[in-house]
N, C-alpha and C positions, 0 to 999 in steps of 0.2 A: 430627073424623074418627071412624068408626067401627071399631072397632078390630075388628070381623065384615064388614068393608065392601070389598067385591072389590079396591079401590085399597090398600087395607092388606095384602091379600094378597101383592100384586103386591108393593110394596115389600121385604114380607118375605121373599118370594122374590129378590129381587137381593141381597138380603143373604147369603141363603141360600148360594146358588149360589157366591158368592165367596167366602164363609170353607170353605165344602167341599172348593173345586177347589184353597185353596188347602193344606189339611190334607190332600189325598193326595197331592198333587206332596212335602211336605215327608214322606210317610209312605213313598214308594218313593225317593228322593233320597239316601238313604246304600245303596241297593243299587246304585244306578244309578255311583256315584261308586265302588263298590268293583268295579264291572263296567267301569270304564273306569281300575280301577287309580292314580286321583288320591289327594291326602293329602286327610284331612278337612277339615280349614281350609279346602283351597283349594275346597272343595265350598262347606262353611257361607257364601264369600265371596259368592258369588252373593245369596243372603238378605239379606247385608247391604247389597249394592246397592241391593237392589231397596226396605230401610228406607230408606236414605236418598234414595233418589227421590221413596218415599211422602211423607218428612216435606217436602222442598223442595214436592212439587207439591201436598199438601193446602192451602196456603191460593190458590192460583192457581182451585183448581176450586171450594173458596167462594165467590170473588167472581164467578168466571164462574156456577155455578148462579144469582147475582142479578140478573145481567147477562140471561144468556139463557134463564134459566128452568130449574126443575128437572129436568122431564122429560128436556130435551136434552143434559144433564148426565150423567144417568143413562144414557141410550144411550149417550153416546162411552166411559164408564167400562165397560159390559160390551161395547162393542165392542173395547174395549183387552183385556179381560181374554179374549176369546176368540180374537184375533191371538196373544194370550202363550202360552196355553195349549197351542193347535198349533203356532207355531213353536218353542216347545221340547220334544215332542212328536216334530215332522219333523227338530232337530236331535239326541235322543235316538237316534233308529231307524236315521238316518245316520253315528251312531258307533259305535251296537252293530253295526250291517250289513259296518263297512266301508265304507261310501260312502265318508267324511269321515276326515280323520286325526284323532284324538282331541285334539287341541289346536283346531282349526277348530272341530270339533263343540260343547264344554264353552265355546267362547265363543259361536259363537251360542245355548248356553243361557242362558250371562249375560245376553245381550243378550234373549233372552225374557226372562229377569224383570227386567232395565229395562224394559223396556216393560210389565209389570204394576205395578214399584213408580211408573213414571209416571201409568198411568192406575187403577190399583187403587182410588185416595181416593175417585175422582169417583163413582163409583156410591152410596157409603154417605155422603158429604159432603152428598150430593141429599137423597137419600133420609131423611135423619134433619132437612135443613131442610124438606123436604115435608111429614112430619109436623108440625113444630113449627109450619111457617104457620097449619096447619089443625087445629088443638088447644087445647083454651082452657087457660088457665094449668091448672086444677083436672084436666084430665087427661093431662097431658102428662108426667106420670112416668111412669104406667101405660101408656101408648104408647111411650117412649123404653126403656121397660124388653122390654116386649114385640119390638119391632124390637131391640135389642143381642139378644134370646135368641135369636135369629136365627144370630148369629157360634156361641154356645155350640152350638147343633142340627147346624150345620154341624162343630164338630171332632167331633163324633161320625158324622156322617153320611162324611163325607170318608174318613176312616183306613178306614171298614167297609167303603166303599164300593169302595177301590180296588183291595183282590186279587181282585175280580173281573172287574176290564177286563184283569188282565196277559194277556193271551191269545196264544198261539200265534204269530198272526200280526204282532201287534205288541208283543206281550211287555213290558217296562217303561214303553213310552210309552203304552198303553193309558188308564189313565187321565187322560193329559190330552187325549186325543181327546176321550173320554169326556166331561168335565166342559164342555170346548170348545163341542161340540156341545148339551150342555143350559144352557150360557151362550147359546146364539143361537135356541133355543126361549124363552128368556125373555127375551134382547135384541127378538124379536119380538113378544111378548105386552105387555113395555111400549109399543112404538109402536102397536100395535093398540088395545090397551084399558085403558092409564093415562089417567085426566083430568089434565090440567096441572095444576100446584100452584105455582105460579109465585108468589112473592110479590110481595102486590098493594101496587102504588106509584105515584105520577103520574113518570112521567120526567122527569129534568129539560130543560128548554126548550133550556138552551144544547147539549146533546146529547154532554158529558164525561161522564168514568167517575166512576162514583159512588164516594167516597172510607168510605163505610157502615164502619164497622169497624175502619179502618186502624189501625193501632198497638193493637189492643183489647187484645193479648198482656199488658200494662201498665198495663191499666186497672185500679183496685181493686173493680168489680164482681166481672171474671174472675180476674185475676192468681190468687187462693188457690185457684180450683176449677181451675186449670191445674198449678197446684202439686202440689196434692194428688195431683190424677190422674197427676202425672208419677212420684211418689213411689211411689205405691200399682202403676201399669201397670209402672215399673221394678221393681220386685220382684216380682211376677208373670213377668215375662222371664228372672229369672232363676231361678225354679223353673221354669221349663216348659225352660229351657235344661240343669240339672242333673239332671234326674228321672233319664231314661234312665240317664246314669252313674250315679248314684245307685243304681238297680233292678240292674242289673246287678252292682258291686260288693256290695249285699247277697247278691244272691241265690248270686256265686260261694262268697260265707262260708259258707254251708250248702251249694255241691257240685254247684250249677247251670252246667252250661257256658254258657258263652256264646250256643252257637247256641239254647239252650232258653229264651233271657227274651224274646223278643220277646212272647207272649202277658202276661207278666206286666206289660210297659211297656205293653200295649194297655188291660191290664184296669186301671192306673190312669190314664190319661188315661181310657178311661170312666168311670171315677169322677168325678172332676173336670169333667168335662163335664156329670155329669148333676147334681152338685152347683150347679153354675152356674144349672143351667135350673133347679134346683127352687127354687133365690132368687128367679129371672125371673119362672118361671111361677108357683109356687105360692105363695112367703112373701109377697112383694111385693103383689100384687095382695092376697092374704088380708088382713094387717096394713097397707095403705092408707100404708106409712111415705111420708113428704117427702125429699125428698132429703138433708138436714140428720141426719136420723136414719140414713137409707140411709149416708152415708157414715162414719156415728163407726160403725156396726155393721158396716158392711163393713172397716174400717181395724183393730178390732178381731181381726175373725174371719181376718183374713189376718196378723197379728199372733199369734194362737194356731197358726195350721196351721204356724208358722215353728219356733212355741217345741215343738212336737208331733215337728218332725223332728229336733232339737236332741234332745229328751230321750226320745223312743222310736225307738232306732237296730233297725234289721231290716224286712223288709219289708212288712211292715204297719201299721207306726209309718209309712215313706214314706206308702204310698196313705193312711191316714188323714190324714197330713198335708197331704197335696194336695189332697186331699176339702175340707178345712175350708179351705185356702187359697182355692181355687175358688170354693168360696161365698160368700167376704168378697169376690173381684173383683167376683161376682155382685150383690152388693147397692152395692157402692163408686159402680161404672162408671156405673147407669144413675142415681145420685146425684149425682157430678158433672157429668158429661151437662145431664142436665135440671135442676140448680141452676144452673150456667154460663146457658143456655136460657133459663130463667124469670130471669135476672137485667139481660137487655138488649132493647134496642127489636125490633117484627118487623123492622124493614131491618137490622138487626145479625145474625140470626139465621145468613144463609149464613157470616158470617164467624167466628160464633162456633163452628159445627159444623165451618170447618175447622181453630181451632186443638184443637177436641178431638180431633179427628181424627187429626193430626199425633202427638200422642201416641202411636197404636199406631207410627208409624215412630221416633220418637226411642228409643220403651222397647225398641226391639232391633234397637240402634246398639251403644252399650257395655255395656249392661248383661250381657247373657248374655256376650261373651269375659269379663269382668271377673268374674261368678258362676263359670264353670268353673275361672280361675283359683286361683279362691280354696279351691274345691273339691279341687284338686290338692295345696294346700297344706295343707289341713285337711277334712275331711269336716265339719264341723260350720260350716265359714268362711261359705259362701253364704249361710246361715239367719241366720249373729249378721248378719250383713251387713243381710239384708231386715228384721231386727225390729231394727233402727236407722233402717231408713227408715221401718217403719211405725210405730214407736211416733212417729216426727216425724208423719207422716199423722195419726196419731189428735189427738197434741197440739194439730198445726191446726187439728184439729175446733173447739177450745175457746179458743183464742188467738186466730183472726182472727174478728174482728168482723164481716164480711164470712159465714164458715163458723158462726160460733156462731148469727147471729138467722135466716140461710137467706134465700131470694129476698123482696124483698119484696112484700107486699100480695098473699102466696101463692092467701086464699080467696077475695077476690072478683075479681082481675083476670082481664082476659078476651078477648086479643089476637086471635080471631077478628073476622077483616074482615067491615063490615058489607053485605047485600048493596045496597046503595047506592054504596058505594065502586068507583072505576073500573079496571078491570084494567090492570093494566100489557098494555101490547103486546110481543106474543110471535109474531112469525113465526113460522112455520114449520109441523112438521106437526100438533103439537099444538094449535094455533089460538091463539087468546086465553084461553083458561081451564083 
C-alpha cells in the first residue's frame, strides 16, 4: 500500500476522527461534571467503562474484520462512534436544560460511552489489519507507524478543537455534535470510496468459524510484544492520568490559582503530542529503525521522562518530562504493533491487531486510579512506580529471545497476496475486493 495513496488516507482519517472526538469529550468532561455538581470519581467512572468494553470487545471485532472483511468492520465502528457521540451530546443538553433530572441524564452519558467503548476498537482493529494485509513485511513499520500518528494528531486536534463548538445554543455538548457529525462525513467517505482490503483467504468448505488466532495471547511469537506493550501503554496511563494534578499543584507553589492552569495543562499535553508525532513522523521514517530498535528506544526514552519528573520538580521539569515520555510511547507503540504484525501468518493478522488493541482498554483499567493514588501519597510515587515498569520493558528488550532477534526473516519476507490468489468472498457493498 501506498502510504500517499487515497485508501491510506481514508484509513488515517478514521483514525483521526476517533482519537479527536475522543480527546474533546475527555477535554470538556470535568466541566460538564462540575455543572452538574457530581464527585469526580463518579465522573472519571464513565471512562472506565467505557475501557473496559473496549478491552472485552477488541478481540470480537478481530475476528469479525476476518470474517467479514475489513471495510465492514470499519463502518459499524464509526457508526458506533457517531450513535455515542450524540447520544451523550442529547443526554448532556438535557441535563443542563433541565429536561432530564441529573441522575437520568449522567446515566444515559454512561450509557453513550458504553456504547463507544463497545464499538470504539472496531474502527482502528480494521484499519491497522487493512494496512497490514496490504504491506509487505519491509514496510510495514513505516505504515503502522504513520496510521498510530494518527491517535497522536488527534490529541492535539480534539482539545483545540473543542472551545469552539461550546456555543451558545448548545453550550457543552457542542462538541460532540461537532465531532458526531464529522464522524459520519467520514463514515460516508469510507462506504463511498474505500477499496476492500479484506484478507485474502480460500473459505473453508465446511463453512465454520475460523479458529485463526485463537489463544494467540499465549503464543511465544506475541506473548513478549503483548507484555511489553502492556508495561510500556500502563505507564503511559498513568502519566497522562497525573499530569493535570501534577500541573496544577506545581503551579499553585509559585501563586497560580487554580482557575489560571488550564492553559498550562493544555500547553503540555501539546507538547506531548507533538513530541509523539515528531517520533511518528519524523525520527522514524528518518532512521528507518525495526521495531526491535523502536521499542528498547522507546522503553528507554519513557524511562528518562519518568526519571526527569522524579528529579526536576516545578513546572517545567513536568512538561519536559512528558515531552520525552511521549516520545518513547511514540517510538515503543508503533514497535510493538508492527513486531507483534511481522511475527504471525496474514490469517493471524485481524487477531493479532486485536490483542494489540485491547491494550489501550486494559492500560486505563487500573492503572490511572492506582497512578493518582500513589500521587496522593507521594508526589514523586507515580514516576518510581512507571520507571519499575519500564526499566522491566527495556529489560525485556534484551531477555526474551522472542524481543532481542525481532520478527523473523525481517528483509526479505513479503506477505503481500499474489495477484493470482482468490479473494475471499465478501458480500456486501464493498464487493469482492
Amino acid at each position: 500500500m501506498n502510504l500517499r495513496s487515497p485508501a491510506f488516507a481514508i484509513l488515517f482519517a478514521v483514525s483521526l476522527i476517533a482519537a479527536a472526538g475522543n480527546m474533546a469529550l475527555q477535554s470538556v468532561l470535568p466541566n460538564i461534571g462540575r455543572a452538574f455538581e457530581l464527585r469526580d470519581s463518579l465522573v472519571s467512572g464513565a471512562f472506565a467503562i467505557s475501557a473496559l468494553m473496549w478491552t472485552l470487545a477488541s478481540p470480537f471485532w478481530a475476528r469479525l474484520s476476518d470474517r467479514l472483511g475489513r471495510k465492514k468492520v470499519i463502518m459499524i465502528g464509526l457508526g458506533g462512534f457517531v450513535v455515542s457521540m450524540t447520544g451523550f451530546g442529547l443526554a448532556t443538553t438535557a441535563g443542563l436544560e433541565g429536561w432530564l433530572a441529573v441522575a437520568v441524564a449522567f446515566t444515559l452519558m454512561a450509557l453513550g460511552r458504553t456504547i463507544y467503548g463497545v464499538f470504539g476498537s472496531a474502527s482502528p482493529i480494521a484499519a491497522q489489519a487493512y494496512v497490514a494485509d496490504r504491506t509487505t513485511a519491509g514496510q510495514r513499520t513505516q505504515a503502522m507507524s504513520m496510521l498510530a500518528s494518527a491517535q497522536g494528531l488527534g490529541t492535539v486536534i480534539g482539545p483545540t478543537l473543542a472551545p469552539l463548538f461550546v456555543l451558545p445554543l448548545v453550550g457543552l455538548a457542542g462538541p460532540m455534535y461537532a465531532f458526531a457529525a464529522m464522524g459520519a462525513v467520514v463514515l460516508f467517505v469510507v462506504w463511498r470510496s474505500l477499496p476492500s482490503g479484506d484478507v485474502v483467504r480460500i473459505p473453508s468448505p465446511s463453512g465454520r468459524r475460523d479458529d485463526a488466532g485463537k489463544g494467540l495471547w499465549k503464543d511465544p511469537r506475541v506473548r513478549d510484544y503483548l507484555l511489553y506493550g502492556l508495561l510500556v501503554t500502563g505507564a503511559q496511563a498513568v502519566n497522562i492520568s497525573v499530569l493535570g494534578f501534577h500541573i496544577i499543584d506545581e503551579m499553585a507553589a509559585v501563586g497560580t490559582p487554580i482557575d489560571q492552569t488550564q492553559p498550562f495543562i493544555a500547553l503540555a499535553m501539546f507538547a506531548g503530542a507533538v513530541a509523539t508525532l515528531l517520533a511518528q513522523w519524523g525520527l522514524i521514517p528518518l532512521l528507518k529503525l525495526q521495531p526491535r530498535d523502536l521499542m528498547r528506544w522507546g522503553a528507554g526514552l519513557a524511562l528518562l521522562g519518568n526519571v526527569i519528573s522524579i528529579a526536576s520538580p516545578g513546572y517545567y521539569g513536568v512538561v519536559i518530562g512528558y515531552a520525552v515520555v511521549s516520545m518513547g510511547v511514540g517510538f515503543a507503540r508503533p514497535g510493538f504493533t508492527a513486531g507483534s504484525s511481522l511475527s504471525v501468518s496474514a490469517r493471524e493478522q485481524g487477531a493479532v491487531a486485536g490483542l494489540m488493541m485491547s491494550l489501550a482498554g486494559i492500560s486505563f483499567l487500573a492503572p490511572p486510579v492506582i497512578g493518582v493514588l500513589l500521587y496522593e501519597f507521594s508526589e514523586a510515587g507515580p514516576f518510581i512506580g512507571n520507571a519499575v515498569l519500564l526499566a522491566g520493558a527495556a529489560a525485556l528488550c534484551f531477555l526474551s529471545p522472542s524481543l532481542r532477534s525481532g520478527p523473523p526473516d525481517l528483509p526479505g519476507r513479503d506477505e503481500t497476496p499474489s495477484p493470482e490468489t482468490p479473494p475471499a468472498s465478501q458480500p456486501g457493498p464493498e464487493g469482492n475486493r
